[in-house]
N, C-alpha and C positions, 0 to 999 in steps of 0.2 A: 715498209709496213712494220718489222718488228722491233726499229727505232720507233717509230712516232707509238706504239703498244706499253713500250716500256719508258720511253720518258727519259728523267734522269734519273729511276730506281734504278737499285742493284737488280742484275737478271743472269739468269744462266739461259743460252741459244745454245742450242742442237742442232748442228747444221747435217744434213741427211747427205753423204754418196757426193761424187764429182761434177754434176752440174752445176754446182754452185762454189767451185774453189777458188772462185775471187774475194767471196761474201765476206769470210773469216775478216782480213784486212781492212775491209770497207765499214763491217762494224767497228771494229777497235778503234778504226782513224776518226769514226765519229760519237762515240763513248766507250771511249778506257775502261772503266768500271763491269762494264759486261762481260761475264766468263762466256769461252765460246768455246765448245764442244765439237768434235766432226767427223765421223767412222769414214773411212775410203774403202768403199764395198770391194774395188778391183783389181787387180796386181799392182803393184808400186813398179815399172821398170830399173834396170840397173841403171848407175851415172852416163857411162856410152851410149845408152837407146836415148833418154830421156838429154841428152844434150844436144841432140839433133832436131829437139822440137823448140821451132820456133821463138813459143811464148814461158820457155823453161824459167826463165827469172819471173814474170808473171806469176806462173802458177805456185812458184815456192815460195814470191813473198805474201800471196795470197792464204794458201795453206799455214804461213808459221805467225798469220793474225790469229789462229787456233790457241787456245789456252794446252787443251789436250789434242791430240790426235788419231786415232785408232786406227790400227789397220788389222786386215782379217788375220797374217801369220807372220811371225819374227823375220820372215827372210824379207815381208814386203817394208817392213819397217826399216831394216836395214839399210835396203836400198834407198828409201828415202833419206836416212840419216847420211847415209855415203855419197848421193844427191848434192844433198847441200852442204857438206863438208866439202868437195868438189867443185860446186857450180856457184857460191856466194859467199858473201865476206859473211862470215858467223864462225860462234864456239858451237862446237860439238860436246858434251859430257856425257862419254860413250857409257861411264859407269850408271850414271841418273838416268839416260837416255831423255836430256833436256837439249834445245838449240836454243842457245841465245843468240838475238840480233835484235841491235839497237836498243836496248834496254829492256825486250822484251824477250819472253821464254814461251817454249812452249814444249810441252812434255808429251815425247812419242812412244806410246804403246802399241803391243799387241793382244787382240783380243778374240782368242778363236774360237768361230762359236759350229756348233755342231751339234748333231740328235744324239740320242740315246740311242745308241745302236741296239743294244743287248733287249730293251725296250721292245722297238720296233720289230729288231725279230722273230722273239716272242709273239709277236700282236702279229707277223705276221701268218705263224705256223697255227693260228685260231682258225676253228671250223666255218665260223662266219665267214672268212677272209676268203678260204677255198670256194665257199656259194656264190657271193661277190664275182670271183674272177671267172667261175661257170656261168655264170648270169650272163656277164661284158660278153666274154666267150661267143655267147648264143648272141646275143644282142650285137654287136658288130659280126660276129658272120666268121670268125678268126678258129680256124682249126690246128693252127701250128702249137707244137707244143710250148714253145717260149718264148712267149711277150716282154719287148724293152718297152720301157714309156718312158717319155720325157714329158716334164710337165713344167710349163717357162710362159712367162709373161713375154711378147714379140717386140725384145728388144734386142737392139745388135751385139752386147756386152754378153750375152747369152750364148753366144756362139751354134746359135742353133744350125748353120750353113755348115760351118767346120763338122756336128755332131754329125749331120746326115752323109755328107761325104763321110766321116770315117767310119758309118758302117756299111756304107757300099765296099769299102777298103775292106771293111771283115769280110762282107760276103762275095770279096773277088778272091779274097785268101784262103776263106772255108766255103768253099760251094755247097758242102753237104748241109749245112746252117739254112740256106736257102728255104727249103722247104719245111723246115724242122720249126722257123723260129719268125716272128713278124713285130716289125716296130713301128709303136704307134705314137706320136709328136701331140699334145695336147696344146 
């Protein structure tokens, strides 16, 4: 679809998250000219986890059809750079943080994104904020004095399984919590 969209003009594609880490390559095999963009929302593993997966040359030569590459934090970038310096014939230019292979580059950043803490804080010690949470309070029925929420789209990358065990894990550790405190999963 965003071959036949763009024709033979120049385009920049923004390819969203790991579902699609074939795309990069499949664009560029079928027009060069198009810059292709691609943020990797999820940990990048080290070269030893990521060698034991199967379709590891797939997915790298797939990834480094990317003009740029993003990832959330320098360590997961890293790992990708040490990846394929590792796992397939390519230059590494650790200083640029560029991979070449086969005549082509592709430039891996990191790009950590994150709230405004100080912000939020703020906005959350507002009187508003206290009514709000009396409100929920009364409206769900929750008399403990400290509410967690987690609020996640039900996807497996979310790790919402791992979250709820670890805090049965708190509340086998702190029993006094038990009563004190209630988590609610949105």
């Amino acid at each position: 679809a965003v071959l036949q969209e763009v024709g033979d003009r120049k385009a920049l594609v923004f390819v969203q998250d790991y579902h699609f880490t074939l795309l990069p390559r499949l664009i560029k095999e079928r027009n060069p000219s198009i810059i292709v963009a691609q943020f990797w929302h999820i940990p990048w593993p080290n070269p030893e986890v990521m060698r034991i997966c199967p379709w590891q040359e797939e997915i790298l030569h797939g990834l480094l059809g990317n003009d740029l590459l993003g990832f959330q934090v320098r360590y997961y970038s890293d790992n990708f750079l040490n990846t394929v310096n590792s796992s397939i014939e390519c230059k590494v230019d650790w200083e640029r943080r560029i991979v070449s292979q086969r005549g082509k580059k592709t430039a891996v950043r990191s790009f950590p994104i994150s709230i405004d803490f100080a912000k939020f804080s703020r906005g959350a010690r507002q009187p508003s904020v206290a009514e709000e949470v009396n409100r929920l309070r009364k409206q769900l029925g929750l008399s403990q004095e400290i509410i967690g929420i987690g609020i996640d789209r039900v996807d497996y990358t979310k790790g919402i399984p791992d979250r709820l065990r670890a805090i049965d894990c708190f509340f086998e550790k702190y029993p006094d919590y038990q009563k004190r405190m209630v988590f609610v999963q949105v």
